[in-house]
C-alpha positions as a printed Julia matrix, in Angstrom:
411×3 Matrix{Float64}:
 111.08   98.08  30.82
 108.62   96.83  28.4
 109.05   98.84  25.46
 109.54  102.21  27.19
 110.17  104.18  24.14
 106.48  102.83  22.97
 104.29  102.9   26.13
 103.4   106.29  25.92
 101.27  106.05  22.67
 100.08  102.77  23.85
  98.94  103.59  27.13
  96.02  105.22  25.74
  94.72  102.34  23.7
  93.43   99.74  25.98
  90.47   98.2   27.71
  89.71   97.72  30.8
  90.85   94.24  32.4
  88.66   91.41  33.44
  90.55   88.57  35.6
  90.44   85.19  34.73
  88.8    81.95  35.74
  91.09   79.0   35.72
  93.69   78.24  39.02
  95.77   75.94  37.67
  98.31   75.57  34.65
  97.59   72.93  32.67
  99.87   70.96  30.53
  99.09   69.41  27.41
 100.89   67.24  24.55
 104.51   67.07  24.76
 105.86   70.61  24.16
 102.84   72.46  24.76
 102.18   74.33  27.85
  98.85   76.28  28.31
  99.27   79.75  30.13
  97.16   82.5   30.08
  96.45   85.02  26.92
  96.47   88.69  28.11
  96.24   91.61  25.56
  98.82   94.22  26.43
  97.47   97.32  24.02
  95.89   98.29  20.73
  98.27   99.86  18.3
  96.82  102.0   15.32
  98.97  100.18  12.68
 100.89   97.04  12.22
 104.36   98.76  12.05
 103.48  100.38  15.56
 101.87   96.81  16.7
 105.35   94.67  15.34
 107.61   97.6   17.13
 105.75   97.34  20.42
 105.67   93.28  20.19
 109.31   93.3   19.1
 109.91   95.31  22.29
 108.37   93.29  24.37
 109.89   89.81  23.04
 113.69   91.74  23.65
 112.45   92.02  26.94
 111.55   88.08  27.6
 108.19   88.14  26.74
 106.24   85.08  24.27
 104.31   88.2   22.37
 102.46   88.23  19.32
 100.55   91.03  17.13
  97.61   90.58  15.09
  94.56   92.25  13.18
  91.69   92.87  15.61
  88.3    90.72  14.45
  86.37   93.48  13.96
  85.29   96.58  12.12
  88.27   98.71  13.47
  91.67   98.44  12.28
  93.3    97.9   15.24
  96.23   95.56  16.13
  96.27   93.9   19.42
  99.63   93.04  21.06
  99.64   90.06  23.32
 101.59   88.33  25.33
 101.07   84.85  26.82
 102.01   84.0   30.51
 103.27   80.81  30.91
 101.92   79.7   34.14
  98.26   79.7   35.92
  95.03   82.24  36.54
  97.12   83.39  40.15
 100.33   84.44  37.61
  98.54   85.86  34.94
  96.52   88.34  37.93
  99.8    89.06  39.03
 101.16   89.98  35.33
  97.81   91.88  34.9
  98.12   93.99  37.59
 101.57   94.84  37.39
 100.85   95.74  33.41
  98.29   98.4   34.71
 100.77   99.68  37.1
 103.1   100.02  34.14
 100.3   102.3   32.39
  98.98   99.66  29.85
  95.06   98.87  30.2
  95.89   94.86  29.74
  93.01   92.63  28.98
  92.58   88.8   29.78
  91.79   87.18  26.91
  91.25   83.16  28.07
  93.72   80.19  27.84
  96.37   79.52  24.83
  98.79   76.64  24.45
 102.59   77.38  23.68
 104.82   75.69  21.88
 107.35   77.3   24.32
 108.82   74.88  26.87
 109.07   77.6   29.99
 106.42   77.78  32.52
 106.67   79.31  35.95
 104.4    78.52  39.23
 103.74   81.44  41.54
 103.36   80.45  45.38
 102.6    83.39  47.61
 104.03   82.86  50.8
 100.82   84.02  52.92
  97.86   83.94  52.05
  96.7    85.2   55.68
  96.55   88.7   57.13
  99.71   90.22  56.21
  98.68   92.89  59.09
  99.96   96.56  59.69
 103.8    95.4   58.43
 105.86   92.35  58.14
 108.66   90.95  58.2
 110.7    88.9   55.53
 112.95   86.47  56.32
 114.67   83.1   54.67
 117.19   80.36  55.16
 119.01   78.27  52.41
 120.14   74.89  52.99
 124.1    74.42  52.61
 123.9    73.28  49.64
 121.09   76.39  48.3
 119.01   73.53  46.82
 115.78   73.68  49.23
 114.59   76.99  50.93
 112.35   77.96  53.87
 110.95   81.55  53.64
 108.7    83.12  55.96
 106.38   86.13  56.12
 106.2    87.25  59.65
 103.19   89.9   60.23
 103.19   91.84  63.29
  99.91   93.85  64.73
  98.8    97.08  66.69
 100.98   97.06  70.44
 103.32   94.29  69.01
 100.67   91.22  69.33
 100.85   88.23  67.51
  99.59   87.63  64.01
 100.5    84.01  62.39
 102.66   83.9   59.6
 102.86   82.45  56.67
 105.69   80.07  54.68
 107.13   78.67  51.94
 109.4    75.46  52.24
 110.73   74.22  48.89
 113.24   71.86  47.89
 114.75   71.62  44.43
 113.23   68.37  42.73
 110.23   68.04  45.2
 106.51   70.03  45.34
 107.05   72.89  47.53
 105.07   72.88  50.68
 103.24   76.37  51.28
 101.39   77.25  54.61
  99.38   80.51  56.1
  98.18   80.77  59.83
 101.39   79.03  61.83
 103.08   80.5   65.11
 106.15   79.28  64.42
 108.25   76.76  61.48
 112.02   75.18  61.37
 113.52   73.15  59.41
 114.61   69.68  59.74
 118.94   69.61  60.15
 118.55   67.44  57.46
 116.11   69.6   55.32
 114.15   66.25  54.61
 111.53   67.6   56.82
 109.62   70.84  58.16
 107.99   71.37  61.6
 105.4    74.2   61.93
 102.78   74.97  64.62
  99.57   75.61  63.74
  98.06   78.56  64.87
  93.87   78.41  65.83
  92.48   81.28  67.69
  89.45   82.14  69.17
  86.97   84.98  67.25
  87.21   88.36  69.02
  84.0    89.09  70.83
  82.64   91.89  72.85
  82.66   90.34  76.38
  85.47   89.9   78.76
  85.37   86.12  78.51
  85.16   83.25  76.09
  81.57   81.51  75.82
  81.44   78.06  75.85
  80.31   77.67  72.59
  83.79   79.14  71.11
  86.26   77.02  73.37
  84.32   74.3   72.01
  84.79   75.55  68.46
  88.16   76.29  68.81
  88.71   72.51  70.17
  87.14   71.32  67.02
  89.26   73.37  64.56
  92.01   72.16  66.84
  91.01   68.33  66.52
  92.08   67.42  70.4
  90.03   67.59  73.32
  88.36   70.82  74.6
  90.2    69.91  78.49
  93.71   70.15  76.62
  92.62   73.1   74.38
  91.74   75.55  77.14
  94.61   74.26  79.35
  96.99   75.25  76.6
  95.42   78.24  75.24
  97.22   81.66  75.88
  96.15   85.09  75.31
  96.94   86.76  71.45
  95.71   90.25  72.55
  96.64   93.22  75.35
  93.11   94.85  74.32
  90.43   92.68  73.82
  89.82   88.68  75.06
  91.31   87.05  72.44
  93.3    83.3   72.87
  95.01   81.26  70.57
  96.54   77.64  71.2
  99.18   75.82  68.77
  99.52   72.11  67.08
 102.76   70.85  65.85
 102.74   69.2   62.22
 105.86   67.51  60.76
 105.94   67.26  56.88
 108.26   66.31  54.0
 107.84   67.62  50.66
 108.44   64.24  48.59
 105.08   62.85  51.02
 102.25   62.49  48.11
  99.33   63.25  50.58
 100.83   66.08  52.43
  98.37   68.01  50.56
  96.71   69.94  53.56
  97.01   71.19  57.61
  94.48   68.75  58.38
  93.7    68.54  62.4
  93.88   65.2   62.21
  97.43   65.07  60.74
  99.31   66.9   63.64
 101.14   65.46  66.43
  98.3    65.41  69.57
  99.91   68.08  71.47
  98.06   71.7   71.74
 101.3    73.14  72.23
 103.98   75.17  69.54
 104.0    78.84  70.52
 108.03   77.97  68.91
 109.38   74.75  67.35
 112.89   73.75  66.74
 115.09   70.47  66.31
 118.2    69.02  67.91
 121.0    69.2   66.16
 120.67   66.0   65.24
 117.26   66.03  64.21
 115.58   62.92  66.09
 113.3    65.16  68.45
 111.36   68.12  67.94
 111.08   70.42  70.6
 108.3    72.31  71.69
 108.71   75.74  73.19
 105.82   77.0   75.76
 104.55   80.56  75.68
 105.63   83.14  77.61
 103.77   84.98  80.42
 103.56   88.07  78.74
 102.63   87.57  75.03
 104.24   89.35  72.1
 105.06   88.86  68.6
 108.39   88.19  68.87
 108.85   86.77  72.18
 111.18   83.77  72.97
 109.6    80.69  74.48
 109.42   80.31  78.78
 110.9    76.57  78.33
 111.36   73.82  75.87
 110.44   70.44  75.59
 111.41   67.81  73.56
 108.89   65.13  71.79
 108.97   62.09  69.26
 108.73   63.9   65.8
 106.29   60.76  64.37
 104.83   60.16  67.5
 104.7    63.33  69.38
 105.62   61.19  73.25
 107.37   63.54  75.62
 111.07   62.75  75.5
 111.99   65.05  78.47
 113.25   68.82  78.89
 116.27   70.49  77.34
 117.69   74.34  76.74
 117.99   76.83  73.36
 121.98   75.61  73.45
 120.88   72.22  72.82
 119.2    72.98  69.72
 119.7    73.31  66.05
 119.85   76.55  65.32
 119.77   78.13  61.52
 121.21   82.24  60.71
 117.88   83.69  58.84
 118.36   86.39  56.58
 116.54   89.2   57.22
 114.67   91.15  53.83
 112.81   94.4   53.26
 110.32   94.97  55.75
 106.78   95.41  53.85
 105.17   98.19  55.47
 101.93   99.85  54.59
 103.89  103.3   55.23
 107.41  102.35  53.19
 107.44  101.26  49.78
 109.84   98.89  48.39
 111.89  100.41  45.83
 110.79   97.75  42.8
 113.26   98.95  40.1
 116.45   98.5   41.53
 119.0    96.07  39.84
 119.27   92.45  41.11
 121.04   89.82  39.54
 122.57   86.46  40.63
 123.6    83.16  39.31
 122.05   80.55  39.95
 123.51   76.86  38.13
 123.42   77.15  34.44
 120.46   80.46  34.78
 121.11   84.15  35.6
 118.3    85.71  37.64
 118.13   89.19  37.01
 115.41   91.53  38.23
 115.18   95.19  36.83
 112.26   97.66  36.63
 109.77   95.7   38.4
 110.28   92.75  36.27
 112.5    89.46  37.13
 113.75   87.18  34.38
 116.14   84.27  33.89
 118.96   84.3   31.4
 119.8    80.34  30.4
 123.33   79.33  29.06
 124.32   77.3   26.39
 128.33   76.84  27.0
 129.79   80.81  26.91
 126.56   81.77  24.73
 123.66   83.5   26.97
 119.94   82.96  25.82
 117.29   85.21  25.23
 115.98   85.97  28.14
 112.42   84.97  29.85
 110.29   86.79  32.03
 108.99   85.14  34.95
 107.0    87.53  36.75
 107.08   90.94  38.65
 108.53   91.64  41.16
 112.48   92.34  42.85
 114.34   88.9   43.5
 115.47   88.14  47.13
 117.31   84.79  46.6
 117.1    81.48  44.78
 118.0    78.11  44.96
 121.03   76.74  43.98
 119.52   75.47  40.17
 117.02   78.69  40.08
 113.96   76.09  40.64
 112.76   78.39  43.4
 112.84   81.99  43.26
 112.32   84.52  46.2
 110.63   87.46  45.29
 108.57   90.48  46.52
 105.96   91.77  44.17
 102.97   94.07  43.52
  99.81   92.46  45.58
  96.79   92.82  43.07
  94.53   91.98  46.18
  96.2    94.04  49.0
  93.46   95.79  51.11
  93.69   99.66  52.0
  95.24   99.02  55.18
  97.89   96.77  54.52
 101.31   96.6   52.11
 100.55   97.39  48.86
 103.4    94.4   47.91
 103.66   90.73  49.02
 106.08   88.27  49.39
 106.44   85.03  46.88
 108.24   82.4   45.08
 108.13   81.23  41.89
 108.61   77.9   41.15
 110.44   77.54  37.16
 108.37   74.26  36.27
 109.95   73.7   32.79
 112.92   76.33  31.15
């Protein structure tokens, strides 16, 4: 709520905004965790400053108020953000939206032991709409959450995901057809999506096939045997690569080419049920979106050798959950009530704002905030928290809100 009763004298205070520089959190000596330093609003007085900063700390907030260095005797309320440049954007927008004029003031180390990660789920064209959709493990400690954009006449547009696991470095990916996790959760199979660039002619030049090969990593022959069309009004083709990750592997640090299975084929991937084979599902004749594979195939998940044929029964199959729809036409109502438990943490999200609630025994802690947004979901400890928030870089013709997680690094 951030200090309702004082953001109407405050609103008219501030700055304008400048973003910051940095893209990482950094962390320092024991105890000290550097986030970012934004300024929230200039108050005329210090009573007015310690009221609004008092606010703002009931709310979850590490605030502080001081004296402004220089000849005016304004005092500046700030807050610090306990994560990295992406977060404190996020914060900075959603202050604006609020009606406060924030300002970002550089880097500052906290004594404060939370910090939060923010992991947006795709980083890709989000298109016209999209869908939301997740799946928890049985036991709700890893997570795979995708962001599913759809285009003009229902043709395809690769998604984006999120696949973390409590304990382990999520693994975050744009521009895939298709992703499922292992029955296991140990590991997650994606296909990569490549795509030729939309020309003006009826056909594809050589010169693109042959780029497209090369993005792909695998010989131009397979590429344009494989490829299938993306597009019902212009010449437009796209072709697939199946990776297989886990997120305790160390290197697994990019979609390299050169780390996929050598197979231009995914338009869908799955597992058998008992997780030793991946299979492969073709595309069908008439391309959409959402359309189900013509066949399936199964291959060696390390290797990628054909291991024969089999049918959608045979298969591993997981219940998504389907979430808000983000629409460029349909906003998502961002100050509804959510709250959930989560382990020893209560995850509440409230006016635009989401923030965890620790326990000691019966006796609830102040809370923190972690970041804007409505929560979806989390996992079963609240490591990894589902969220959809304001978009600070959304384009004019696309949802003004995105879909993310945030990752509690230290509470």
């Amino acid at each position: 709520m951030l200090g309702a009763s004082i953001l109407a004298g405050a609103c008219a205070r501030g700055e304008r905004g400048r973003a910051g520089t940095d893209s990482a959190a950094a962390t320092g000596a024991p105890g000290v965790r550097t986030g970012a330093l934004i300024r929230v609003t200039l108050a005329a007085d210090s009573n007015g400053a310690a009221a609004f900063a008092d606010s703002l700390a009931r709310e979850g907030w590490d605030v502080e108020a001081a004296r402004r260095a220089t000849r005016d005797s304004a005092w500046a309320v700030r807050v610090i953000v306990p994560g990295d440049a992406e977060l404190a954007k996020l914060v900075e927008h959603s202050l604006r939206q609020s009606g406060l004029d924030p300002v970002f003031l550089g880097r500052r180390s906290s004594r404060g032991t939370f910090a939060v990660g923010l992991l947006p789920v795709n980083r890709g064209s989000h298109g016209m709409s999209a869908q939301v959709r997740w799946i928890l493990s049985d036991d709700r400690r890893a997570v795979l959450v995708v962001e599913d954009p759809r285009a003009v006449e229902n043709d395809p547009v690769p998604n984006g995901f999120v696949f973390a696991v409590e304990g382990s470095p999520p693994v975050q990916r744009d521009s895939v057809w298709d992703v499922a996790a292992a029955p296991n959760w140990r590991r997650v199979a994606y296909a990569r999506a490549y795509t030729t660039n939309v020309g003006e002619t009826d056909s594809i030049p050589p010169s693109e096939w042959h780029r497209l090969a090369g993005s792909v990593g695998l010989m131009e022959s397979i590429v344009r045997k494989n490829a299938f069309s993306t597009s019902g009004m212009v010449t437009a083709y796209g072709v697939a690569r199946p990776f297989v990750v886990s997120p305790t592997a160390a290197t697994d640090t990019t979609a390299t080419a050169a780390g996929g299975l050598p197979l231009a084929e995914g338009w869908r991937v799955a597992w058998t049920r008992d997780g030793s084979r991946l299979a492969i599902g073709a595309p069908p004749q008439v391309i959409a979106d959402d359309a189900p594979p013509s066949r399936w195939r199964l291959v060696d998940p390390v290797t990628g050798e054909a291991r024969g044929f089999t049918d959608t029964m045979s298969l591993a199959r997981h219940q998504w959950i389907q979430g808000p729809n983000l629409d460029i036409s349909t906003a998502v109502d961002m100050r509804q009530r959510r709250a959930f438990r989560a382990g020893d943490v209560d995850i509440e999200s409230e006016d635009g704002w989401i923030r965890v609630y620790g326990h000691d025994g019966a006796r609830v802690r102040a809370p923190h905030i972690v970041g804007p947004g409505i929560a979806l979901t989390a996992t079963a400890n609240g490591q990894f928290i589902v969220a959809i928030a304001p978009d600070p870089q959304t384009a004019s013709y696309e949802p003004p809100n995105a879909l993310v997680v945030y990752h509690i690094l230290q509470r």
